[in-house]
C-alpha positions as CSV (number, residue, x, y, z in Angstrom):
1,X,-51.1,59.4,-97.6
2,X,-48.0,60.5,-95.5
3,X,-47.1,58.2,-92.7
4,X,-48.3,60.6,-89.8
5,X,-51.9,60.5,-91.4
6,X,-52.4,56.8,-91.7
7,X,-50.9,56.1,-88.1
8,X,-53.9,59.0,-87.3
9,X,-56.3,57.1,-88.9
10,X,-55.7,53.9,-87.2
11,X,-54.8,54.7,-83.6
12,X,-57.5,56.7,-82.1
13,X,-56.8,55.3,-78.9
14,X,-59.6,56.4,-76.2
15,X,-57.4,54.8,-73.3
16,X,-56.4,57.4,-70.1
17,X,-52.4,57.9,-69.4
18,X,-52.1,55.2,-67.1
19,X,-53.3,52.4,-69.3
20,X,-51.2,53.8,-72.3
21,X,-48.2,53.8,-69.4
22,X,-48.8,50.6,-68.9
23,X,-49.2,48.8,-72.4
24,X,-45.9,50.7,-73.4
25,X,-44.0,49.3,-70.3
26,X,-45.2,46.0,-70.8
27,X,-44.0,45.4,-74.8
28,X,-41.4,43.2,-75.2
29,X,-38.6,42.7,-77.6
30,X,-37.4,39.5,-79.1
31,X,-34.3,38.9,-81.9
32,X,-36.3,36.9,-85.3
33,X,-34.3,33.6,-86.4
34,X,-31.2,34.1,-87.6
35,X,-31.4,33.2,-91.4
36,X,-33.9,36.8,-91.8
37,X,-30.9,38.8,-90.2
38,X,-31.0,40.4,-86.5
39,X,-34.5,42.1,-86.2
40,X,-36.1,42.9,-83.2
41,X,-40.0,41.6,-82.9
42,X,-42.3,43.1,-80.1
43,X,-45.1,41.5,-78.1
44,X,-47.5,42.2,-75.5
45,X,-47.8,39.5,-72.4
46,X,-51.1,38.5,-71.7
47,X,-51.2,37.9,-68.2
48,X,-52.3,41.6,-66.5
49,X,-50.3,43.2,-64.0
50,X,-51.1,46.4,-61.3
51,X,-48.8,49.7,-62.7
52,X,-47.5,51.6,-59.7
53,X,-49.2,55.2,-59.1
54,X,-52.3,54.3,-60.7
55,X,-55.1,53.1,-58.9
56,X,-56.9,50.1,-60.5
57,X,-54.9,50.2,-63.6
58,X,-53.9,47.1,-65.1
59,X,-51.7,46.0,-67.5
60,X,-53.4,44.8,-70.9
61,X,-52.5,43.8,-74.3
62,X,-53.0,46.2,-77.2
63,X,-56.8,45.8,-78.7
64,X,-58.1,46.7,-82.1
65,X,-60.9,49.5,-80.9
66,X,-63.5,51.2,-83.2
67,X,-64.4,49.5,-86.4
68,X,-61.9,46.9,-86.7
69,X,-58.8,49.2,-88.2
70,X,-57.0,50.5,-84.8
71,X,-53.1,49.9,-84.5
72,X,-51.5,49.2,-81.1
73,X,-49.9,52.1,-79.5
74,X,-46.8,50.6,-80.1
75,X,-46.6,52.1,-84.3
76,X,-48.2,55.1,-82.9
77,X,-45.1,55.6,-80.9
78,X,-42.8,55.2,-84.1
79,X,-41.4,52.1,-81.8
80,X,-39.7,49.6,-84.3
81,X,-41.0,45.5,-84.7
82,X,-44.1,44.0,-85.7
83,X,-45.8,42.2,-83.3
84,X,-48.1,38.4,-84.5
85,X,-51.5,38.5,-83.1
86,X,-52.2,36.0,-80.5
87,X,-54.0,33.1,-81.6
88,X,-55.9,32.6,-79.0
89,X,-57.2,36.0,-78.8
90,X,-59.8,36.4,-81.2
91,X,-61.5,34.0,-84.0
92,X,-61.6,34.7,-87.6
93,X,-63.4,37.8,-88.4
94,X,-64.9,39.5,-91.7
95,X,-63.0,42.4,-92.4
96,X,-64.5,45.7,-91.5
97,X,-65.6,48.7,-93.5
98,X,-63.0,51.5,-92.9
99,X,-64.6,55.1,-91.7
100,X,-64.6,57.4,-94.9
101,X,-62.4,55.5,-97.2
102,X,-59.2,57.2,-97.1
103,X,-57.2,57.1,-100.2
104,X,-54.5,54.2,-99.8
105,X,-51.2,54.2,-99.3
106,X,-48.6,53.8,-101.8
107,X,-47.4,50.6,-102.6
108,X,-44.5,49.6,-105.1
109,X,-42.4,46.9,-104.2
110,X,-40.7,43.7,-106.3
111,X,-42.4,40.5,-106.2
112,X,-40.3,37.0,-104.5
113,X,-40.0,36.0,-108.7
114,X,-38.8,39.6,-109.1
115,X,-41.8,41.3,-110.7
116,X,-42.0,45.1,-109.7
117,X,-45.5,45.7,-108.4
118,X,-47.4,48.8,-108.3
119,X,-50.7,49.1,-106.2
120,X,-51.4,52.4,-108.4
121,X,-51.5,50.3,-111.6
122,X,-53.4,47.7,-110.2
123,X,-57.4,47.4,-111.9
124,X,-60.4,46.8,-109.8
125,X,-60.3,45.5,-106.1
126,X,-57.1,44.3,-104.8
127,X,-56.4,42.9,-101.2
128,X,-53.5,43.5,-99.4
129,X,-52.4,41.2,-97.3
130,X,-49.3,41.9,-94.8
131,X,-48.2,38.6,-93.3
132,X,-44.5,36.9,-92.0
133,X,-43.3,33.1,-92.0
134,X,-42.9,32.9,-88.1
135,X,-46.6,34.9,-87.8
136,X,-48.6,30.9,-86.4
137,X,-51.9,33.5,-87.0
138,X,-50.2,34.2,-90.5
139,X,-49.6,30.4,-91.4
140,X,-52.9,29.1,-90.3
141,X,-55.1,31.6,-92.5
142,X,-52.9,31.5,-95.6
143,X,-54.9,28.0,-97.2
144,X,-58.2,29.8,-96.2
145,X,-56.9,32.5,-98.4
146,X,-55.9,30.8,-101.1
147,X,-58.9,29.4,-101.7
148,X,-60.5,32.7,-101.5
149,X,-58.2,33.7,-104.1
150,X,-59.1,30.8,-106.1
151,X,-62.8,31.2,-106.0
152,X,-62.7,35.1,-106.3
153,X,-60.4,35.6,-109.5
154,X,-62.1,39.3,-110.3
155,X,-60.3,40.4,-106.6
156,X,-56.1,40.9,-107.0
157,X,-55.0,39.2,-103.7
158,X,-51.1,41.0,-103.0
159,X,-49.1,39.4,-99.9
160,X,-46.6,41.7,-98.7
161,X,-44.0,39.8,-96.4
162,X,-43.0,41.9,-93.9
163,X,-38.7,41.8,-93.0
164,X,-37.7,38.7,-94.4
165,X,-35.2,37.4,-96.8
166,X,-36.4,35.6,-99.5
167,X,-34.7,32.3,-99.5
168,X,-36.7,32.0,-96.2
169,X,-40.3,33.0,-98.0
170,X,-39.3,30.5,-100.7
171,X,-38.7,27.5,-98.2
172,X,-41.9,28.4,-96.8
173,X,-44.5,28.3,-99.4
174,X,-42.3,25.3,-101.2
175,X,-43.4,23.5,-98.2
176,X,-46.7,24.6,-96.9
177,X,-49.7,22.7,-98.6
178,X,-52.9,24.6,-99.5
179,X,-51.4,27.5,-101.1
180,X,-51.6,27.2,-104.7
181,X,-54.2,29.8,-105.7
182,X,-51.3,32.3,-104.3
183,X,-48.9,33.9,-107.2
184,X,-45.5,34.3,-106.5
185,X,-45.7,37.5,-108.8
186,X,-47.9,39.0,-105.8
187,X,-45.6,37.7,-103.1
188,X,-44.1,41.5,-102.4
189,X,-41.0,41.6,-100.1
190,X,-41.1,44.5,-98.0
191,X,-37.4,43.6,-96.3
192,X,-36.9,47.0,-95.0
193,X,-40.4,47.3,-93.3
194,X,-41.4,51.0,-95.3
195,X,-44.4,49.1,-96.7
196,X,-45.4,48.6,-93.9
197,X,-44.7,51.2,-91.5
198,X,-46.2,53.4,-94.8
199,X,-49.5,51.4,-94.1
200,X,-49.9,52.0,-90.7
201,X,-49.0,47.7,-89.6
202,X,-47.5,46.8,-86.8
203,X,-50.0,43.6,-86.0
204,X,-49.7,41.1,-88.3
205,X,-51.8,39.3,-89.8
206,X,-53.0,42.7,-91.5
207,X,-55.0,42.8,-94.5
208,X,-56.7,45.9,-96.6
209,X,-59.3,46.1,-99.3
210,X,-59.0,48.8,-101.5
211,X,-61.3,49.5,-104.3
212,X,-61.0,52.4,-106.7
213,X,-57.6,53.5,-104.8
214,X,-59.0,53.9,-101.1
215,X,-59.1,52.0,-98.1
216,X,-62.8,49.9,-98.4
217,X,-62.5,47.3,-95.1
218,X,-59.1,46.0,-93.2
219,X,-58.7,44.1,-90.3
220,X,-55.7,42.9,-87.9
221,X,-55.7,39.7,-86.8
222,X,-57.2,36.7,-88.6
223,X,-59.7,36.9,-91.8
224,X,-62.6,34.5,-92.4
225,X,-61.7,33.9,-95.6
226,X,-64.3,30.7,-95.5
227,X,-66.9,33.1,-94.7
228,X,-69.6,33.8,-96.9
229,X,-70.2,37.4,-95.3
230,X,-66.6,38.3,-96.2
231,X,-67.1,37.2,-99.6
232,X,-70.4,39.6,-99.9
233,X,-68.7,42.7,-98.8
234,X,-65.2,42.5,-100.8
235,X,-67.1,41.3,-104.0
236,X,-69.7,44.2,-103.5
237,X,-66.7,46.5,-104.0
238,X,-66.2,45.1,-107.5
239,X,-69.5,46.9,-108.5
240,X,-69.2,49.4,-111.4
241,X,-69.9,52.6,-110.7
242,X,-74.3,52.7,-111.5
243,X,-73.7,49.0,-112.8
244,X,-75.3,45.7,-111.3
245,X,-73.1,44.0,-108.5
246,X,-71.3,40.9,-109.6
247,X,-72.5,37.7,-108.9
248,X,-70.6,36.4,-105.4
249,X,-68.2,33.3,-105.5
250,X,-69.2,30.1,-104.7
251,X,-68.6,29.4,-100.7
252,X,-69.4,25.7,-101.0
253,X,-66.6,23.4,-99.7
254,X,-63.1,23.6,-101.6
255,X,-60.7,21.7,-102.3
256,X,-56.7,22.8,-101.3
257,X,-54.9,23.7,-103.7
């Protein structure tokens, strides 16, 4: 799927010109830390503000609309940066079932140990997961994932690290507890953002489920991975084709890893 399709897909924005005006005027631009090189991160404010020639507009921050897979105006603009949801915005949600399953984009990048990974080659369900280091939204649902990827071992869970260098990703997960059930051979570095401008990202976290090579569910923001509803739908997906579904995972309490 070509670039212009997917960004169709997930920005079918139903907002009039002056409320577009006025979440493009409000994004803001930020350099990263200096060890990932200069890169240039965009946000939205949240506190609302009148725009000028248009009566009873306000100023808002870019919201996911329709069922759970809309992208900010800012990709649909071809604007550079990826912004981290706000943590206070929203709660952990199951991911949502994507309108008509569009085939998924491709995905070959090299792994953090160096692996080359291939989403084409990849067997039965595989999540992909688009994340950064300084993402707080990122950091906080990465042990909940992990033990979804621990419980759920029939599901591939990819990570695709969005613009960083990898002696920074490495520091990271050397030092963040809860994270064992991740593999550093599905720790993709996507340093030049193509992954994923490709899939349509610029909210992160970002994660897709594709099944059979099409997009099944997504979401932007934060995952319940703890949740047994999100374990139902993703492990539905691993049904074979007039086959009996697989049993779910357990969604008792876990241990970290």
């Amino acid at each position: 799927m070509c670039v212009l399709q997917t960004r169709r897909l997930f920005t079918q924005l139903s907002v009039d010109r002056c409320v577009a005006v006025s979440q493009i005027a409000r994004v803001q631009t930020r350099q990263a830390p200096e060890d990932r090189g200069i890169k240039l991160n965009s946000s939205f404010p949240t506190k609302d503000h009148a725009v000028p020639g248009c009566s009873g507009a306000r100023l808002r921050p870019a919201r996911m609309l329709g069922a759970g897979v809309v992208l900010p105006l800012l990709l649909s603009l071809g604007l550079p940066g990826v912004a981290a949801a706000d943590p206070e915005r929203q709660a952990p949600r199951p991911l949502q079932a994507v309108e008509g399953a569009p085939p998924a984009p491709r995905l070959q990048l090299a792994a953090l140990d160096g692996t080359p990974f291939d989403l084409a080659a990849a067997p039965g369900v595989t999540v992909v997961h688009f994340f950064a280091t300084w993402c707080e939204p990122c950091r906080s649902e990465l042990p909940a994932l992990a033990r979804f990827a621990a419980r759920a071992p029939q599901v591939e869970v990819v990570m695709v690290d969005v613009a960083e260098v990898e002696a920074r990703v490495r520091r990271f997960f050397d030092n963040l507890p809860g994270t064992g059930g991740l593999r550093t051979d599905r720790i993709l570095m996507d340093v030049d953002r193509s992954a994923a401008r490709a899939w349509g990202v610029s909210l992160l976290p970002a994660t897709f489920v594709v099944a059979r090579g099409r997009l099944a569910l997504a979401l932007e923001g934060e995952a319940a991975w703890d949740s047994p509803e999100t374990d139902s739908r993703i492990i539905a997906l691993s049904k074979p084709a007039g086959g009996a579904p697989q049993a779910p995972p357990k969604t008792g309490s876990q241990e970290e890893l």
